[in-house]
C-alpha positions in Angstrom: 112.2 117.3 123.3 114.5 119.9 121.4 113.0 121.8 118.6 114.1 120.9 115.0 113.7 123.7 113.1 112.9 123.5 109.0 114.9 126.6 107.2 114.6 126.9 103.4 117.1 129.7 102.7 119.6 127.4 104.1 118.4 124.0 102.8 116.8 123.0 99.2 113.2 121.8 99.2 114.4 118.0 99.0 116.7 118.1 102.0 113.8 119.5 103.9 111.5 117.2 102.4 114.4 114.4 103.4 114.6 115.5 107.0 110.5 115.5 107.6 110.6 111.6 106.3 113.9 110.8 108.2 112.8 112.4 111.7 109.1 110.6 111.2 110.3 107.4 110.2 113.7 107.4 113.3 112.7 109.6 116.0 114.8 108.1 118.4 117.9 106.5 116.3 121.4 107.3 116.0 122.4 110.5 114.1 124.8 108.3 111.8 121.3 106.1 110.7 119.3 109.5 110.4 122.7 110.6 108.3 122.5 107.9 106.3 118.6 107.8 105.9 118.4 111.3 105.1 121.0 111.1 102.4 119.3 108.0 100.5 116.1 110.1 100.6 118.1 113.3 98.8 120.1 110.8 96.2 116.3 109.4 95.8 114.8 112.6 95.1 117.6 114.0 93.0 117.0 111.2 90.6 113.3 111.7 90.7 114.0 115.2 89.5 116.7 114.5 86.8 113.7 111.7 85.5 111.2 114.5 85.2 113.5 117.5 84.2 115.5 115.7 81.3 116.3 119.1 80.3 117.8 120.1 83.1 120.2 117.5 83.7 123.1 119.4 82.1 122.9 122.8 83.5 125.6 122.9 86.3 123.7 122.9 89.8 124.5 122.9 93.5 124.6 119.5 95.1 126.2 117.8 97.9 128.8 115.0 96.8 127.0 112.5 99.1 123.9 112.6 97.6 125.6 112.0 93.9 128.0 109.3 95.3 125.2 107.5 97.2 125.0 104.2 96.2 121.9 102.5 95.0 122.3 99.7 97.3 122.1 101.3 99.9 119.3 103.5 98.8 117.4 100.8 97.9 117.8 99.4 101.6 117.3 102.2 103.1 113.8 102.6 101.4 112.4 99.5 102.0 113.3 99.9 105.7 111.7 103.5 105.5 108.4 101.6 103.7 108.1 99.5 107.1 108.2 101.8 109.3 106.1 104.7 107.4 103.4 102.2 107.5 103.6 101.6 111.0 103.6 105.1 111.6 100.4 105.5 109.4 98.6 102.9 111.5 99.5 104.9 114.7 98.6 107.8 113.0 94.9 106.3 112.3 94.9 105.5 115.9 95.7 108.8 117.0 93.2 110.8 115.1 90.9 109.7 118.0 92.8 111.4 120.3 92.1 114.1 118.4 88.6 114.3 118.0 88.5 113.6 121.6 90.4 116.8 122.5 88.5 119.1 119.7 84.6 117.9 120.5 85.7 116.1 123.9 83.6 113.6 123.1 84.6 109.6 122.7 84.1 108.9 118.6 81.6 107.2 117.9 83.1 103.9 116.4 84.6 103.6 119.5 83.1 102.0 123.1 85.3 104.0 125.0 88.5 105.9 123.7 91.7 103.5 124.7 94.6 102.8 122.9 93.6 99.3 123.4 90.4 99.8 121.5 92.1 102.0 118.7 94.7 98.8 118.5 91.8 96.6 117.6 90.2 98.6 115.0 93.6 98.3 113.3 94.7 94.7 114.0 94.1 93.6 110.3 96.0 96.0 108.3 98.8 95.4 110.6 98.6 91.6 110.5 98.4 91.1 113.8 96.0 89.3 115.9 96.7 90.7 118.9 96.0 94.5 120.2 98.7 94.6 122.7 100.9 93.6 119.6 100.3 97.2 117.9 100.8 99.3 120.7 104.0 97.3 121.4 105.4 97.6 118.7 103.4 99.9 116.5 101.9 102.7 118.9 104.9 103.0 121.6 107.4 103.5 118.8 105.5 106.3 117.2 104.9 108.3 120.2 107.5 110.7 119.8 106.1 111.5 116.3 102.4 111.1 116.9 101.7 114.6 116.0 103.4 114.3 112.8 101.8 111.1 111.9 98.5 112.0 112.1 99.4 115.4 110.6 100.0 112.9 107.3 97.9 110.5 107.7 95.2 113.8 107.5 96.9 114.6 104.3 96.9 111.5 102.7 93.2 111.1 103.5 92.6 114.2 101.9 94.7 114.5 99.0 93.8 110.7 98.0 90.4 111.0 96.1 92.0 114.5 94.3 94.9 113.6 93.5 95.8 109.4 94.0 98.0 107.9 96.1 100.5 110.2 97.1 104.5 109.0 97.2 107.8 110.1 98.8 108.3 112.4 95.8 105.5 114.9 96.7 106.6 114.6 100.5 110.7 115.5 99.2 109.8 117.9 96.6 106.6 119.7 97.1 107.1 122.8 99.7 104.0 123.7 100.1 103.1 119.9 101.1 106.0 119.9 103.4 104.8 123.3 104.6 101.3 122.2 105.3 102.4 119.0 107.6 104.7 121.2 109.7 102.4 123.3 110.6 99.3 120.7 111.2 101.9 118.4 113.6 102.3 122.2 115.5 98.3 121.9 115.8 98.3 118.3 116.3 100.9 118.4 119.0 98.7 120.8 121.2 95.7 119.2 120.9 97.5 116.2 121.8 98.8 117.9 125.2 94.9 119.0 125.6 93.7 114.9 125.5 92.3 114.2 128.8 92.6 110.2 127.6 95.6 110.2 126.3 97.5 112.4 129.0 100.5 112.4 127.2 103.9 113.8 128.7 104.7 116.8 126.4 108.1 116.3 126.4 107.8 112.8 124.8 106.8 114.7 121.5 109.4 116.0 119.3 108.8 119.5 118.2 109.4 120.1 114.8 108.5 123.8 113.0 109.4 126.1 110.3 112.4 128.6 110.5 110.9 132.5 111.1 107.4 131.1 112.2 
């Protein structure tokens, strides 16, 4: 699939932050949703800042009239459509990391009889409240395909960053650059190893390529 490319001379570290979230969350939507999305996320995260920079919230400072005008409605919407789906796309990105270790070791892990998605679907059944496996990769696994490499890139994170620094929010994800930085290029890694899974054998152009401008 086409390349979207992550440029911060051209965009601020929320908007970049905003599109990560947006293309992981709606792979395969509409531009207007992914417009709309997007923009919640960058209202969002301007707040966030103006919360934790009181100081700064009368020194004049580019922004885009839509993020200020966005209202909170509709942010608030849009986020707890965005919870929904991130979680799904945690799950599949649990399930993938088996994939992964496949195509580093190319061995089967070892919680696992043999490496299926079927088997990876019931390892995850309970978190995702459903009883049956064929439920998750329905509507859980299939959906997340496009992203899979990104999704596992931070689920990695998460799992690592957890016990250092807590659970870790949308704020770190839309304002940190170095965290944004760091997923970009492990879904790059991700997505080739994926390509390498001899039980997965997954169609390359199903997964959306995502990098950093000038890298």
């Amino acid at each position: 699939m086409d390349v979207s490319s992550i440029d911060f001379n051209r965009v601020e570290v929320y908007e970049a932050g905003a599109s990560l979230i947006t293309l992981l969350a709606y792979p395969c939507e509409s531009q207007e949703v992914w417009a709309d999305v997007h923009a919640s996320l960058c209202s969002y995260a301007l707040r966030i800042k103006s919360a934790a920079e009181p100081e700064r919230a009368t020194v004049p400072q580019p922004m885009k009239p839509i993020y200020a005008f966005r209202l909170q409605q509709d942010i608030s919407h849009d986020l707890r459509t965005l919870d929904r789906r991130m979680r799904d796309r945690m799950i599949a990105g649990r399930m993938g990391i088996g994939f992964l270790k496949e195509a580093v070791t190319g061995q089967v892990p070892e919680a696992l009889k043999r490496l299926s998605i079927n088997e990876l679907a019931e390892l995850v059944c309970d978190d995702c409240g459903y009883s049956e496996p064929q439920n998750v990769e329905t509507r859980i696994w299939r959906p997340s395909l496009p992203v899979i490499h990104l999704a596992t890139a931070l689920q990695l994170f998460l799992h690592l960053g957890d016990p250092e620094f807590g659970p870790i929010g949308y704020e770190t994800l839309l304002l940190g650059r170095a965290v944004i930085e760091l997923v970009i290029r492990t879904a790059e890694y991700h997505r080739d190893l994926f390509i390498q899974s001899r039980a997965l054998r997954l169609d390359p152009e199903r997964l959306i390529r995502i990098r950093l401008a000038n890298s």
